[in-house]
N, C-alpha and C positions, 0 to 999 in steps of 0.2 A: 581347097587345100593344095600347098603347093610343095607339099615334103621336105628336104631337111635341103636348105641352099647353100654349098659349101662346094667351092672347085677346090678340087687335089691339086696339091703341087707338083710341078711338073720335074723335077726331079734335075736328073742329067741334061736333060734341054733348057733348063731353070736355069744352070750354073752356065751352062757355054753361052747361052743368052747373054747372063750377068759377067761372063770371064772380065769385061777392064774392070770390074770391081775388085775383083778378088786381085788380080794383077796388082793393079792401082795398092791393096791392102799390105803387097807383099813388100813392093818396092819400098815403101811408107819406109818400113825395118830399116832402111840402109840409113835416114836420117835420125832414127832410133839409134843406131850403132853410132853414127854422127857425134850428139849429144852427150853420148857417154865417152866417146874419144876427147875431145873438148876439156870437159871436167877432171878425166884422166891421165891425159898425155901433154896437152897443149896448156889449158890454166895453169901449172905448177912452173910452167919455164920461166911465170914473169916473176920478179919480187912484190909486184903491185898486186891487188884485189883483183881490180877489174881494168882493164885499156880497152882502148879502141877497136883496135883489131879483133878480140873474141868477142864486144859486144856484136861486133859487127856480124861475126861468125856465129853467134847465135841465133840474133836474130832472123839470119839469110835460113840458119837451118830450121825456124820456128813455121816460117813464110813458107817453107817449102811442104812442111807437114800440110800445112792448109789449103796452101794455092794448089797441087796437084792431084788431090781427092776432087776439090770444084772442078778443076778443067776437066777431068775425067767424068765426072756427074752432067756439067752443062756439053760436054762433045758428044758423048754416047746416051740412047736411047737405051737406058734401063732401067728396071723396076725402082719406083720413087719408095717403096718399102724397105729396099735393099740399099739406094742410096742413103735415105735417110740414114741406113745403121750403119754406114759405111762414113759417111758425112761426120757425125758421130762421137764415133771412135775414133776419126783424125782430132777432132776438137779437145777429145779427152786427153790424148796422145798429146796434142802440143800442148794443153794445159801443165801435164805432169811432168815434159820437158822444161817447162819455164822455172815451174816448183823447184825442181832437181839443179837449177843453174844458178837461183835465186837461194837458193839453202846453201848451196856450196860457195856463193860470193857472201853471202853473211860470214858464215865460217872463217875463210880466208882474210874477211874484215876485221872480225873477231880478231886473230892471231897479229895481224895487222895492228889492230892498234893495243896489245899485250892486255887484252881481256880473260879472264877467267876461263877457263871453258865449263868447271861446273856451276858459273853463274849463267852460262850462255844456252847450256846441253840442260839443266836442268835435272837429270836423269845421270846417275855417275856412270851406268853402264854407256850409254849413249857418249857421254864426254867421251869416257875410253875408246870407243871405236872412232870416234870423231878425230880422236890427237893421233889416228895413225893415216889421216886424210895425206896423198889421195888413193894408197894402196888400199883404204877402204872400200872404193869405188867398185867392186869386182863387178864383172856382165852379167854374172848371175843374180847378185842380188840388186843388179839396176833393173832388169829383165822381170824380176820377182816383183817389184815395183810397179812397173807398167802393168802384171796384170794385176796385182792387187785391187780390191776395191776403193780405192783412197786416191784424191788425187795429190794430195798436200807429201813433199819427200819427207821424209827423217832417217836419218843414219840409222836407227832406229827402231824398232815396233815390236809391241807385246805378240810375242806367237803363243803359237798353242806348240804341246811337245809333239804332235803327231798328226797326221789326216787320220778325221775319222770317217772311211771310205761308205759305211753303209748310211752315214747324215748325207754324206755327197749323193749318193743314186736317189735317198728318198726327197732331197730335193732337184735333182735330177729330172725324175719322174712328175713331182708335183710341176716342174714348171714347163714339161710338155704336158702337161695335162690341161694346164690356165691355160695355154698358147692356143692349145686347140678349143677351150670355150670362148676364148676371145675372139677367132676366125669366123667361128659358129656362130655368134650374136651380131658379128658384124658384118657377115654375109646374110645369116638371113634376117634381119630385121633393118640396119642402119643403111646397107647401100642400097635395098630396095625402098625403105623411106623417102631415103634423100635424094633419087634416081627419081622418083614419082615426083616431087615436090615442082622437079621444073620441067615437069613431061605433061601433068594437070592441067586444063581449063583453067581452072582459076587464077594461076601462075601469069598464064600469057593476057588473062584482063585488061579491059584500057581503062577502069575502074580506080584505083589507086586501094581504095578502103576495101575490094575484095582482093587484093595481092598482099596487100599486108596483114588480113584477116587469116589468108593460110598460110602466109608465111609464121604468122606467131603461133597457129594452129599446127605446124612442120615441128616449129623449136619445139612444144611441149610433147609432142609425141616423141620426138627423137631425143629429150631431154634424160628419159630414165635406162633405155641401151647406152647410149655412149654413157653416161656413167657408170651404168657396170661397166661399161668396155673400161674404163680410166679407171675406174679402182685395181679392177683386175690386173691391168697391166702397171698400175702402181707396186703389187703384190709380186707380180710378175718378175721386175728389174729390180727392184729395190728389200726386196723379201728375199726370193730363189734366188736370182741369176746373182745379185751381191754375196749372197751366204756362197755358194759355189765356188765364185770365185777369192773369197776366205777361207775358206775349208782347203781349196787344193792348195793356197797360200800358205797355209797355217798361220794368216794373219788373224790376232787373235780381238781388234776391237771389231766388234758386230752390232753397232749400233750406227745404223745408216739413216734413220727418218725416227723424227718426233711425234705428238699424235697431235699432226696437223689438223686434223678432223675436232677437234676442240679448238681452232683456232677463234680466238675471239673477235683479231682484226686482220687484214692481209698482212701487215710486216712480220707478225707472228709464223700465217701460212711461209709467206717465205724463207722462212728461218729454220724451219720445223721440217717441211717437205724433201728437202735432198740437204742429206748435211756433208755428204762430201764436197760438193761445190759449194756448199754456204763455209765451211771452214776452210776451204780455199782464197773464194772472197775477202775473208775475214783477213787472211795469214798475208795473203799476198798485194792485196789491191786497196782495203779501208787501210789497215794500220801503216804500210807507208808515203799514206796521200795524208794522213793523220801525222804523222811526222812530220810531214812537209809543213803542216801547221794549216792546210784546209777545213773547215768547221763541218762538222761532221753530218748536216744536211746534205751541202754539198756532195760530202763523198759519198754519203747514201744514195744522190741523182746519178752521180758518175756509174755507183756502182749496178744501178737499175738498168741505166741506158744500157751499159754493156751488156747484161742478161737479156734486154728488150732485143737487142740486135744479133744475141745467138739464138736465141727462139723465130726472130724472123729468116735466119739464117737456114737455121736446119730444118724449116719448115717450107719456106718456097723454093727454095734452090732444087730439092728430091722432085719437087711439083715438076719444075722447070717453067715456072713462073716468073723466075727472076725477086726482083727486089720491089716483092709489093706495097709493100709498109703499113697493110692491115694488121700483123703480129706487132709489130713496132710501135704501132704510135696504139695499140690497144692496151699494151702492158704501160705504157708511158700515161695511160688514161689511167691508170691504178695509182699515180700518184698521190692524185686529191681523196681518192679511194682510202689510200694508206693514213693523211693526215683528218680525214674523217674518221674512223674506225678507232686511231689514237684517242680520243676527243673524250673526256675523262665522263661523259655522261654515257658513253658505249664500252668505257672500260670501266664502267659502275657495273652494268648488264651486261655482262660477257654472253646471256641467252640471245642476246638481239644481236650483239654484233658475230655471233655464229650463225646465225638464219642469217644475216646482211651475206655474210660471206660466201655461204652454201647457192644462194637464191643468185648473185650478180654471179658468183663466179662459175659454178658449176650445171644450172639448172637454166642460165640463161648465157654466159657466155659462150660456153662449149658447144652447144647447137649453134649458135650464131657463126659460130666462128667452122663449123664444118660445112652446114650450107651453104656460105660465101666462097671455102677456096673448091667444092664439090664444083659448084659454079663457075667458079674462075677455071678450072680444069676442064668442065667442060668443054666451055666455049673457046676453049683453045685450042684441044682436039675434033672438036664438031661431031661432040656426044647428043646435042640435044635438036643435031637439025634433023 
């Protein structure tokens, strides 16, 4: 027996450790404030939509949400847990920058070429706030935005008439409560697992069929914690930490995930699991490649790759692995995965194509994929000599 294996966080020394993070977090704000000056002061001087000069200035201020979270993550040695959330949040940041520049040049187009606004706005309240563009624009409800749980902009959004402060504490509470079984389950079961796997005899074998006997004998053991750890922190971001930050919003849509857990085939899980970024996707990246008159396979590869490469992003960079391209070309291995699962004798059996999904994606991919970058991290800091 080895009692309950859990290190306390180290608190104040935790933070000064991490300080260019938080730093790094704060400065982020000045290209925040950037983005809304732009839309505010600078777009309305041209008579055109969109010139050169503000794409330009856009762009420069989108590059700089992203490049100076990485230079700060790849120059200082800090926690890859805290870079990760740090890494992150820039991403979400410059996504919800783009949304908010991309909404305000439609609009502008709109007006531009003597469009409707409530064939455009949809919504008469929404036209209305629209037609008073750019006084619309105030810091506050750009700010409200940012934290909102959404990343897609709207002039826009259904509120609730009030926080209701005692939903906020009880999920408050529930989600230091997950946080802390999650720490629990992955200190004492998953890093002492996966720590073992390449400290074992059988590991260091010149055998081939006894290292790959306990390596698939590692995956199935560590297969049922890191799922609870992944649902939980499913439950976690996407359950608490989203309601939270709707509730103090008073943003009132609250439907953030589908019940991917019925998914019958991946394209579905994808669609289903995170719907603020799948209707980001959808608003910002398919429909104007679909425009463009691109067939709509296509833009489904384009729009994979890009998801393959923020998942490899935000996952080796914290490491400080750099750009491994096991995340990347693993999601990109989901493709035939996708047009498989499509294949009308698996969407006759929706039972089998949910065990296919359950079985590649979470019972065998997710061990695989933490024993390799455990390993890659090891042997980069010279954990296992």
């Amino acid at each position: 027996m080895t009692g309950l294996l859990m290190e306390i966080p180290k608190g104040f020394t935790q933070m000064y450790e991490d300080w260019p993070l938080l730093r790094c977090t704060l400065k982020t704000h000045i290209a925040i404030l950037f983005a809304w000056a732009i839309e505010r002061y600078i777009a309305p001087l041209s008579t055109k939509p969109l010139t050169v000069p503000m794409v330009v200035l856009q762009c420069l201020n989108i590059v700089i949400v992203l490049l100076y979270p990485y230079l700060t993550v790849t120059t200082h040695k800090t926690e890859p847990s805290l870079s990760a959330l740090m890494l992150i949040t820039s991403v979400l940041w410059a996504l919800k920058i783009f949304s908010f520049h991309h909404v305000c040049y439609d609009f502008r187009k709109s007006v531009w070429d003597g469009d409707d606004l409530m064939q455009v706005c949809k919504i008469r309240k929404e036209a209305k706030i629209a037609s008073k563009y750019p006084y619309c624009i105030t810091l506050r409800e750009f700010y409200r935005f940012i934290i909102m749980p959404t990343v897609c902009f709207q002039f826009y959004y259904p509120m609730t008439s009030r926080i209701n402060w005692v939903t906020f504490v009880k999920q408050f509470l529930q989600f230091i409560f997950f946080l802390t079984v999650v720490k629990i389950l992955a200190e004492q079961y998953i890093v002492v697992a996966v720590t073992n796997t390449f400290t074992m005899d059988e590991f260091r074998s010149a055998n081939f069929s006894t290292v790959a006997y306990h390596i698939i004998d590692r995956m199935l053991l560590l297969s049922v914690p890191i799922l609870y750890c992944w649902l939980l922190m499913f439950v976690v971001i996407f359950h608490f930490w989203c309601n939270m930050l709707a509730e103090i919003t008073r943003f009132g849509d609250r439907r953030f995930y589908g019940d991917w857990w019925n998914a019958s085939c991946f394209g579905e899980y994808w669609r289903k699991w995170n719907l603020p970024i799948h209707q980001f996707l959808i608003r910002h990246i398919s429909k104007p490649l679909h425009n463009l008159g691109l067939p709509r396979g296509l833009v489904n590869i384009i729009v994979f790759v890009i998801s393959a490469a923020l998942h490899e992003y935000l996952i080796s960079v914290p490491l400080g692995l750099g750009w491994t391209g096991y995340v990347f070309w693993a999601m990109i291995a989901q493709i035939p995965l996708l047009l498989i699962t499509e294949m009308d004798m698996i969407k006759k059996n929706k039972t089998l194509g949910n065990v296919l999904f359950w079985c590649v994606f979470c019972f065998t991919g997710q061990p695989l994929g933490v024993l390799l970058y455990w390993y890659l991290w090891g042997v980069k800091h010279g954990s296992f000599v």
